[in-house]
C-alpha positions in Angstrom: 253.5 73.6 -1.9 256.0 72.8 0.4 258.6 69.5 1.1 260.3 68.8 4.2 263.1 66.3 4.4 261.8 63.1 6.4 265.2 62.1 7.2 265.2 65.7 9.3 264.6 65.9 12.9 264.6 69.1 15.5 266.2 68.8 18.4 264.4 68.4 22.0 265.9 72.6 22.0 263.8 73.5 18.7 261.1 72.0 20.2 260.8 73.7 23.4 261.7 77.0 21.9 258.5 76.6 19.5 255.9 74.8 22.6 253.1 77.2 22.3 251.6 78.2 25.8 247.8 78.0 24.6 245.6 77.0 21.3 242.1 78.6 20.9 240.3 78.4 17.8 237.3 76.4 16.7 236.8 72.6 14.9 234.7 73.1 11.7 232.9 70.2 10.7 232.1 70.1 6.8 229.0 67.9 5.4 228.4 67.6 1.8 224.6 65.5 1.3 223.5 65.0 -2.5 219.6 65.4 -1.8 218.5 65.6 -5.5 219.4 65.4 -9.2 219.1 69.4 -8.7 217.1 71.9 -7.0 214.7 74.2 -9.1 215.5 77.5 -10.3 212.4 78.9 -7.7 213.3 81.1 -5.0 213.7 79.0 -1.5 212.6 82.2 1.4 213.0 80.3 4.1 214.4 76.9 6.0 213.8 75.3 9.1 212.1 78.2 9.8 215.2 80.9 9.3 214.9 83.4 6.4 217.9 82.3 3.8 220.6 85.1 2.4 222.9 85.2 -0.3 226.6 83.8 0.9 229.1 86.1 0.0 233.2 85.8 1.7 236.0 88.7 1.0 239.5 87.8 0.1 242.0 89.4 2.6 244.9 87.8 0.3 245.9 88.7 -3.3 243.3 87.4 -5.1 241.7 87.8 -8.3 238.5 89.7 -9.3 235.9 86.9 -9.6 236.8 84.6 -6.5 234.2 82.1 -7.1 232.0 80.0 -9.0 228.6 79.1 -6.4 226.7 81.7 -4.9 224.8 79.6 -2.8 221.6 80.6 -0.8 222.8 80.1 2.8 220.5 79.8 6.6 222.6 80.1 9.7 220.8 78.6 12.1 220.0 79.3 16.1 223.6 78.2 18.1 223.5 74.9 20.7 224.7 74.9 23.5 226.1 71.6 24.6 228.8 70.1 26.8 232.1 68.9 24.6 235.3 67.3 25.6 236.4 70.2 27.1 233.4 71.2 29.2 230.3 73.4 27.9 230.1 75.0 24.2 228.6 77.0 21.6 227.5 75.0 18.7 227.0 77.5 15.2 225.2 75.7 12.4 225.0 77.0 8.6 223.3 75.1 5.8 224.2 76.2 2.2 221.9 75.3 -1.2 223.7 74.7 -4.1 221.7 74.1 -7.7 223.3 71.2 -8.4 221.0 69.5 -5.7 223.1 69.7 -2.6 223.7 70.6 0.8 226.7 71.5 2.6 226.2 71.8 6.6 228.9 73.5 8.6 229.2 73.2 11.9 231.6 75.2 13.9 232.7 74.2 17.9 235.3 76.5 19.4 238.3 75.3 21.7 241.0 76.0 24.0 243.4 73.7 24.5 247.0 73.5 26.1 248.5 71.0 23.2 247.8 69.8 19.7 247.4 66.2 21.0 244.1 67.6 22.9 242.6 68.0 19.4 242.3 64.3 18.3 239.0 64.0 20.4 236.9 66.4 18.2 237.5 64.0 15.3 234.3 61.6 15.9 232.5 64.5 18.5 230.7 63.2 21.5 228.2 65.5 23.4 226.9 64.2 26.8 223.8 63.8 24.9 225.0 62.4 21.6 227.7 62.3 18.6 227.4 65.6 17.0 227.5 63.4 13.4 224.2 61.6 14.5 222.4 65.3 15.0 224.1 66.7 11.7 222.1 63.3 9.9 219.0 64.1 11.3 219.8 68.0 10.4 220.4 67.2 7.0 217.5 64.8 6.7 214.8 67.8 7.7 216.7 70.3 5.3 215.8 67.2 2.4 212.5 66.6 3.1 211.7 70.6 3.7 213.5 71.2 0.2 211.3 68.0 -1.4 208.6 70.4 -3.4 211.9 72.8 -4.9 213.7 69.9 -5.8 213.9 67.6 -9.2 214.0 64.0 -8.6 214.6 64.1 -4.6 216.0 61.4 -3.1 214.1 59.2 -1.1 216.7 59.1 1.9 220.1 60.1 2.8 222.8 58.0 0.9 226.4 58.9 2.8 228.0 62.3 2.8 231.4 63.7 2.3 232.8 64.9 5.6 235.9 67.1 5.9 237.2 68.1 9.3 238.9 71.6 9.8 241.1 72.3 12.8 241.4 76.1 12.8 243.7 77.8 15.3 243.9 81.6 15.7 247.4 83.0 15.2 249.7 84.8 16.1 250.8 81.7 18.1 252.5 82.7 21.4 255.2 80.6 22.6 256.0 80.0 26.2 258.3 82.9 26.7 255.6 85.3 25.0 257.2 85.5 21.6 255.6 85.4 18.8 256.2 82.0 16.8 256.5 82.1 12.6 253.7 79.4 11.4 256.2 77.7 9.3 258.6 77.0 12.6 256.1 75.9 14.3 254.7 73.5 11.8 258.4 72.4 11.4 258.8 71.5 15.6 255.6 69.7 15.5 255.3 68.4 12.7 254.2 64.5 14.3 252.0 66.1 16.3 250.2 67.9 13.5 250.1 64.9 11.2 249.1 62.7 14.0 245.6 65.1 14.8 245.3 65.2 10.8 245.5 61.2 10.7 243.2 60.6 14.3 246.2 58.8 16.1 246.6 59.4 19.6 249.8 58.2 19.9 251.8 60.8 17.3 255.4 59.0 18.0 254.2 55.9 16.7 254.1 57.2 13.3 256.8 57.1 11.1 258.8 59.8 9.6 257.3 59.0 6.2 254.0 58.8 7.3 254.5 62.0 9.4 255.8 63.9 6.3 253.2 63.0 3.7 250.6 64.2 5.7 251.6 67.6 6.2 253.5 67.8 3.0 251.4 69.7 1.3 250.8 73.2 3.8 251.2 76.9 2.0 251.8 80.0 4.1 250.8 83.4 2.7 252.4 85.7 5.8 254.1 84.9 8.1 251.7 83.6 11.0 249.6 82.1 8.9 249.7 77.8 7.5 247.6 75.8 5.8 248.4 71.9 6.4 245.7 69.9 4.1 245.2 65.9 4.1 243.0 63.5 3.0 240.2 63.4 5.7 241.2 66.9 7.6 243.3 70.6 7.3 244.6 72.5 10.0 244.7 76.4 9.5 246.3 78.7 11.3 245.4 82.4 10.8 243.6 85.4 12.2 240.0 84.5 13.1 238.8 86.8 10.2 240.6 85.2 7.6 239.0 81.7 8.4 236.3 81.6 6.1 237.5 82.5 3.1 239.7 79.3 3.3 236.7 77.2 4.8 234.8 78.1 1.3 237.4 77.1 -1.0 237.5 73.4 1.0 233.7 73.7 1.4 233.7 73.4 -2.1 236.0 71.1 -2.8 234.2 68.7 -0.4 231.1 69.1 -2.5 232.4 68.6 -5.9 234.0 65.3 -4.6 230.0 64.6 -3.6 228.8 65.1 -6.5 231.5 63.2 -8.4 230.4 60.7 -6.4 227.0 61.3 -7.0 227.1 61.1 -10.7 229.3 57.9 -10.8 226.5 56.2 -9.0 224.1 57.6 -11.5 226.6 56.6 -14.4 227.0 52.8 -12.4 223.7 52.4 -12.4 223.1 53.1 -16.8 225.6 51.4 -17.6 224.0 48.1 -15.4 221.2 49.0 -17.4 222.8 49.0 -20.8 224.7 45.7 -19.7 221.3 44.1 -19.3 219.7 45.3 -22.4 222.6 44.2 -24.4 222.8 40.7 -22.7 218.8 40.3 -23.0 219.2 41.2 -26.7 216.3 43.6 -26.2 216.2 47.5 -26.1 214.2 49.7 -24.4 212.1 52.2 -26.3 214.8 53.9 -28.5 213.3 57.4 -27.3 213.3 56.9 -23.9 216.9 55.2 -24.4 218.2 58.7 -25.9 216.5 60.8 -23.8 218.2 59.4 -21.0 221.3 59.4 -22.3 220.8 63.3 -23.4 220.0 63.7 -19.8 223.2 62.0 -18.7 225.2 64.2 -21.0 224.1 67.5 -20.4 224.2 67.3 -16.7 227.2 65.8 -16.7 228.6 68.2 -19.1 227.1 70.8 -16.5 229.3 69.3 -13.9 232.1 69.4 -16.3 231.9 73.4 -16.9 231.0 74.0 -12.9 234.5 72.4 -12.3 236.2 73.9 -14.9 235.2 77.2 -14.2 236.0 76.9 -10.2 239.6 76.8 -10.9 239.2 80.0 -13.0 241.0 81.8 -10.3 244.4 79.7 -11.0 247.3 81.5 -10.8 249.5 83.3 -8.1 247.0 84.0 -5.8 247.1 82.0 -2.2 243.5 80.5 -2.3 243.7 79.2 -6.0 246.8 77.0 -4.5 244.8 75.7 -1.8 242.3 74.5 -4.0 244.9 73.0 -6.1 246.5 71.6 -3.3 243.3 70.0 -1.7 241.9 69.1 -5.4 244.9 66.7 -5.9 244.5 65.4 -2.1 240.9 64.8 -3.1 242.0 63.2 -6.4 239.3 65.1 -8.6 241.1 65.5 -11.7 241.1 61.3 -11.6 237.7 61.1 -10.6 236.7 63.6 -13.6 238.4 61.1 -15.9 237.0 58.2 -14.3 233.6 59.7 -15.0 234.1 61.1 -18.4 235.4 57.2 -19.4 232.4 55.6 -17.9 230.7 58.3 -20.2 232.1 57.6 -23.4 231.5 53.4 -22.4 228.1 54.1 -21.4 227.6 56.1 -24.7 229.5 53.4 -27.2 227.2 50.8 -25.5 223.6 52.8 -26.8 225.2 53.7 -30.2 226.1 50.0 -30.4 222.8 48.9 -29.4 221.0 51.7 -31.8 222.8 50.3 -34.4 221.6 47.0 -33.6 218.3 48.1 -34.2 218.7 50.2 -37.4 220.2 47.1 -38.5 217.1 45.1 -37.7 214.8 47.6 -39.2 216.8 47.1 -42.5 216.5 43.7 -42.7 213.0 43.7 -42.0 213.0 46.4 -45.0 214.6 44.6 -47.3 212.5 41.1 -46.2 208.9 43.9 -46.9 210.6 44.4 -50.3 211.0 41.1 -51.4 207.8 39.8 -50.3 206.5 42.8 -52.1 208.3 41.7 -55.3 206.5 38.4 -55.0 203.8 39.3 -54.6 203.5 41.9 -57.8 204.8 38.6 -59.5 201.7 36.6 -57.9 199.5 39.2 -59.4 201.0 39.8 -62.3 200.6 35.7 -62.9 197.4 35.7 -61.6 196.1 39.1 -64.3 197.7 36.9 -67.2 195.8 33.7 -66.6 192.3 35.1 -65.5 
């Protein structure tokens, strides 16, 4: 990862010298929907009537054997044609499976543009006939209900998604003079700019230096015309069109994991509320219907634990494992993982504290059976003597 110094500006020279003549690329719009607890191990064929295939991506960068964790089953759907910002377009949908019950949805719309600043509308999309977010809902809510019969414990409707937006320009960049720009140079003379289309402000020189700098602090560069420049709520890459997807995945994923996180701490919120209430009531469920579902709890959870685990397998040297680092920590997942595994250890002091409880009433109610036992061998005992 890379630092700039906020206190360091390029002059109006720099500037001009890097002012690239034209940007074409395409905005890909990541959607991460938690549909089900998970989906069953049977065989989906088809979806919204397209057969699925196995998704598979190749490395172009040093990278090791075994890039990835998922293998999802994938359906690319038939394009839309619709009428963007920028006049008419070619809308490409995909919809991936994963077996940990979700979706992602992709959706890719291609540009060309004259400046950076001509980006910030493709943040919230608006067809003439629409918002592209409202058709990605409705998308997402036919994949749920067509998945329904493969999935265990479907959810009843749509709770929010995890959207990540991804500005991807093909390189090499051409500056005004027909040079070729480095990526690096470029991301140094427009640096506002980029951290203003990253943060959805159309007015880039309102933001400060530190604002502008710790959103586009953390960018890595592999060669030298390609960048990525990852925050929060969007990236911007900069490569060879080929090279897009193999980055997209690794941020695909990372956008998913964050929805299951999310996922689970609802799941986890919602025990605990239920532990709270048995504890405060002084009355516990059935005790095998309590440890079931906390075996449930910990085994899928400890599922989740070994799919994130073994995602960062690839750590190391290689440019894609430090853009998964990089977008991990702007995701915060390493704290959410903690988070979760506290919650866990809460929820699971709670039901040993509460089993307990109830091994402790059975005893007294053992020892009370003994003593009226005793008393009553004495009763007839008393009784055989006199009679």
């Amino acid at each position: 990862m890379n630092h700039g110094d906020a206190s360091h500006e390029l002059s109006p020279d720099t500037r001009q010298t890097n002012r690239v003549a034209q940007y074409t690329g395409e905005v890909v719009y990541v959607y991460a929907f938690d549909v089900a607890y998970e989906i069953k191990r049977l065989p989906v064929r088809e979806l919204m009537g397209q057969p699925l295939a196995q998704f598979s991506v190749d490395a172009s960068k040093r990278a090791p054997r075994q890039l990835f964790f998922y293998r999802p089953q994938m359906v690319r759907l038939p394009p839309l044609e619709r009428i963007g910002p920028h006049g008419p377009v070619r809308v490409q949908r995909v919809v991936k499976l994963l077996p940990v019950g979700a979706v992602s949805i992709t959706v890719r719309v291609p540009f060309r543009v004259e400046r950076i600043e001509d980006l910030v509308v493709y943040h919230d999309l608006q067809f003439t006939n629409g918002a592209l977010y409202e058709e990605v809902r409705q998308l997402a809510d036919e994949v749920r209900l067509e998945l329904a019969p493969y999935c265990v414990r479907p959810k009843t409707q749509l709770v929010d998604e995890e959207a990540y937006t991804v500005f991807c320009i093909e390189s090499p960049l051409i500056a005004m003079d027909g040079r070729q720009l480095g990526s690096e140079s470029w991301h140094q003379a427009y640096r506002r700019e980029i951290a203003a289309l990253l943060t959805q402000e159309t007015e880039g020189d309102r933001l400060s230096n530190q604002e502008a700098f710790e959103n586009t602090g953390r960018y890595l560069s592999y060669y030298q015309h390609d960048l990525v420049v990852l925050d929060w709520d969007a990236a911007l890459i900069v490569d060879e069109r080929r090279n897009f997807d193999e980055v997209l995945y690794i941020m695909e994923l990372a956008n998913l994991q964050l929805a299951e996180l999310e996922a689970y701490d609802r799941i986890l919120d919602d025990a605990l509320d239920r532990c709270y209430r048995d504890v405060g009531m002084q009355a516990l469920r059935s005790r095998a219907n309590v440890l079931r579902e906390l075996r449930e709890i910990r085994v899928d959870f400890a599922r989740l634990s070994d799919e994130l685990s073994n995602i960062s397998k690839f750590f190391g040297d290689w440019h894609l494992a430090r853009i998964y680092e990089n977008i991990s920590a702007r995701f915060h997942l390493p704290d959410w993982h903690k988070a979760l595994d506290g919650k866990l250890k809460t929820l699971d002091d709670l039901y040993q504290m509460l089993q307990q409880d109830r091994v402790n009433r059975w005893m007294v109610i053992l020892e009370m059976t003994i003593v009226l036992l005793f008393i009553l061998d004495l009763i007839i005992l008393v009784w055989a003597e006199h009679y």
